[in-house]
N, C-alpha and C positions, 0 to 999 in steps of 0.2 A: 248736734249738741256740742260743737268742740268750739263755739261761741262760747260757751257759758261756763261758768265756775260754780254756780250754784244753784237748788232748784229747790224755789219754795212748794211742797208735796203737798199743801193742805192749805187752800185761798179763795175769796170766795167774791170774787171781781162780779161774777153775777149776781148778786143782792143790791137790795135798792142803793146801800150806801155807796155806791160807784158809778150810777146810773148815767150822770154826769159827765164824769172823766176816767173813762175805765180806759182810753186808748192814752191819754197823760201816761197814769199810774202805771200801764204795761211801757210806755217805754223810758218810764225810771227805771223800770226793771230790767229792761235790756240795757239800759248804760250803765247799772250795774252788775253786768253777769249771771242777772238771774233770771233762770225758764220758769214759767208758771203750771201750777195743775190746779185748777176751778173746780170744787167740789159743790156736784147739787144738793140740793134737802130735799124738795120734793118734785113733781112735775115741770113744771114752769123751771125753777134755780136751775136744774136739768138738763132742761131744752136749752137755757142759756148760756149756759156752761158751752154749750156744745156748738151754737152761734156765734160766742167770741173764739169760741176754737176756731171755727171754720174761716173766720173775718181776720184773725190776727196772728195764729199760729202757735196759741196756747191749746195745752193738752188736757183733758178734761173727764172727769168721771163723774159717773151716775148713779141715782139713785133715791130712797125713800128713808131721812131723818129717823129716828125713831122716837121724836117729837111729835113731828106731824104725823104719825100713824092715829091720833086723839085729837077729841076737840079740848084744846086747852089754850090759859093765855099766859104767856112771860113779859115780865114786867124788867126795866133798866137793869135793879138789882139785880134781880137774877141774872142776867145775861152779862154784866161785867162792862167793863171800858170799851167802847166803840161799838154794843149794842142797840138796835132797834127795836120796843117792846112790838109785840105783835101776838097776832091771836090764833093761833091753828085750828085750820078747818076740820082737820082730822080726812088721813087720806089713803083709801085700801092700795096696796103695792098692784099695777097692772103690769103684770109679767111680759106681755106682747108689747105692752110702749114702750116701755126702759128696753127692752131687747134691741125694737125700732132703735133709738137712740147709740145702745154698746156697741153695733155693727158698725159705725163712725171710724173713722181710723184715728182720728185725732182722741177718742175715749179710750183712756189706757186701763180703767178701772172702774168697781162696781159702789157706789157709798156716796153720805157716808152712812152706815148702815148701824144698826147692833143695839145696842139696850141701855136707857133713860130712867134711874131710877130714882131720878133726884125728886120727882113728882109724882107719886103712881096713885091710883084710884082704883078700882073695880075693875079688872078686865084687861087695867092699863098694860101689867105683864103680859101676858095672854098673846092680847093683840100685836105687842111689838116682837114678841119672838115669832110669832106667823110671819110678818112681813121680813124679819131677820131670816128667816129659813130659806125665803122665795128668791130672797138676794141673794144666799150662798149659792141656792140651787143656779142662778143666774151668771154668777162668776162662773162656774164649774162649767157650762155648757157656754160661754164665749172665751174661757181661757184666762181671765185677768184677774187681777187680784181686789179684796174686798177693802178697803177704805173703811174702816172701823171706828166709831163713833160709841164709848161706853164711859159712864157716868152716873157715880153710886151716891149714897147720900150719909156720909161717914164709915159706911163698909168697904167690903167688896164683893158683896155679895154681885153686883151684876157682873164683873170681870170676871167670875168662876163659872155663870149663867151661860156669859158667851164661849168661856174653854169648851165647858162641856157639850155645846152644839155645836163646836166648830168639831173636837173630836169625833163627833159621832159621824161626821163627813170624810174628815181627815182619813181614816180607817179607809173610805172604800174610794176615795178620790184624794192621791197625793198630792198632787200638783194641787191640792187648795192652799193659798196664800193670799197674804194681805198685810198690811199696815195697820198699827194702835194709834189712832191717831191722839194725840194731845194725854199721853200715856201720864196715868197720877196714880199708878196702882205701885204693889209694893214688890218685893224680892222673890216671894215665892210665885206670886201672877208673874212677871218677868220670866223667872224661871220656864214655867208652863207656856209662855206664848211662845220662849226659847226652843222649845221642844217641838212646836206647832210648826216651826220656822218662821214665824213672823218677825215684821220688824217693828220699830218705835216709832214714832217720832214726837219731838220735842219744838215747843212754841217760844214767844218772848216771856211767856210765866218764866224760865229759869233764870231769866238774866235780874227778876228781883224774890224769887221764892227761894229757900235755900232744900225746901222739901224733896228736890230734885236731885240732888248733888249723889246721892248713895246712889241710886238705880243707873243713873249714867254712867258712873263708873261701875258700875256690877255689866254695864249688856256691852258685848264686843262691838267695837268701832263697826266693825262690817254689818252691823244687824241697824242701825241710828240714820232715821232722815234728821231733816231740816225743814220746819213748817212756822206759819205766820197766824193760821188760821184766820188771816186778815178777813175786815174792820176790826176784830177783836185782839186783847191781849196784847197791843204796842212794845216793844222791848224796849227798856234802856239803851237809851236817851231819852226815846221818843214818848215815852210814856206820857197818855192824857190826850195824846193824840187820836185821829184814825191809822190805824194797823193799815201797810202795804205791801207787798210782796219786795219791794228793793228792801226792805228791815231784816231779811230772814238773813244777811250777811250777820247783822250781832246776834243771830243765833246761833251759828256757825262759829262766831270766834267764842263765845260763849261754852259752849262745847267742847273747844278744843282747851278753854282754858281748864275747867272741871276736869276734864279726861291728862292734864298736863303734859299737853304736846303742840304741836305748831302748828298753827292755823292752815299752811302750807301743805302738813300730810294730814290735816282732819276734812278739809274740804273738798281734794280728790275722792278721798275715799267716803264721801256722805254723797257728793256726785254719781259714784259708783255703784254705789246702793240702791240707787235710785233707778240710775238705768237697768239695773238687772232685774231689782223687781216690777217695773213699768214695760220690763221691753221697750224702751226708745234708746 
């Protein structure tokens, strides 16, 4: 790691939009200092994740969306700038594959996991908090941390959803940890993930939403990755583009500017963060 200045925590080089040129895109990212972590959604994104790990030396986690737990369809809207509409087959969590997969050394983590509330139907709850449960269960018995995937639909009602399951873990298994990924909740969820010991992390949404600015400065520098959540979300400049993993530097100075300090000790120290809760 002492190549690198920064590491995009949430990227998703295995979806189709890369299919092409995912070994280009990984070595803009090494000529810019930055190590990648490919996060799957469901089986397949997964297994992929885990094949560019193994092919090119990105570190990769796994896991079951809480999208695809339903058969459902998302359309461009919905999915934002550098989305692909597509239609989920709706997929039960198989605890023995994903395992197959975690025991990888290049899989540093379980996700992205946890609760979808932008859409729900009949059951829709239900069914993604079973498959959210199997995942925690999954992290706790390979040791790594959960890659967290939650999104409410003007509340926050599913950020309190996932506290309270994760608490109910937390209690008889300490060492549970993980990452918020693409965190848009408010002070007092911050609060409660702070207490969880969880960390954040933050996308190119900040660098034109101003929504973001309180909570960054509310969560301690030591607790803040650095994510792309690439195709998606491009940050200023780049915006309108496809999202890459070498982008995740203007999140990084982004950060540092919000947080009013130098990019210089924001970037060790989001570095830092990263290895401690990835173990690499």
């Amino acid at each position: 790691m002492s190549d690198f200045k920064y590491i995009d925590n949430h990227s998703h080089l295995n979806l189709n939009a890369f299919k092409d040129d995912y070994k280009k895109v990984i070595q803009r990212a090494t000529d810019a200092g930055v190590k990648i972590i490919n996060v799957g959604t469901q089986r397949d994104t997964s297994k992929r994740a885990v094949e560019i790990g193994d092919e090119c030396g990105c570190f990769a986690i796994v896991g079951l969306h809480p999208v695809h737990t339903s058969k459902s369809y998302h359309d461009i809207q919905e999915l934002g700038e550098g989305g692909e509409e597509f239609t989920s087959r709706g997929e039960v969590f198989d605890y023995e594959y994903y395992k197959s997969l975690a025991v990888n050394p290049k899989v540093v983590g379980i996700g992205e996991c946890g609760l979808d509330y932008f859409r729900t139907e009949v059951n829709t709850k239900e069914i993604q908090m079973k498959a959210f449960e199997e995942q925690i269960k999954l992290a706790i018995e390979v040791d790594k941390p959960l890659m967290l995937h939650i999104r409410d639909n003007g509340k926050v009602e599913a950020y309190q959803d996932v506290i309270d399951i994760l608490k109910k873990y937390k209690a008889s298994h300490p060492n549970l940890r993980g990452d918020v990924h693409f965190f848009a909740g408010n002070i007092d969820i911050v609060n409660q993930f702070l207490e969880l010991g969880f960390t954040f992390s933050f996308t190119g949404a900040i660098t034109y939403g101003k929504n973001y600015d309180e909570v960054i400065r509310h969560i301690p520098l030591d607790r803040i990755l650095s994510e792309t959540d690439c195709p998606f979300v491009a940050p200023v400049p780049y915006r309108g583009k496809r999202n890459e993993p070498a982008y995740v530097v203007e999140v990084v100075k982004k950060i540092a500017e919000i947080k009013g300090l130098p990019v210089d000790e924001v970037a060790p120290q989001l570095l830092e963060n990263s290895k401690k809760l990835f173990k690499i």
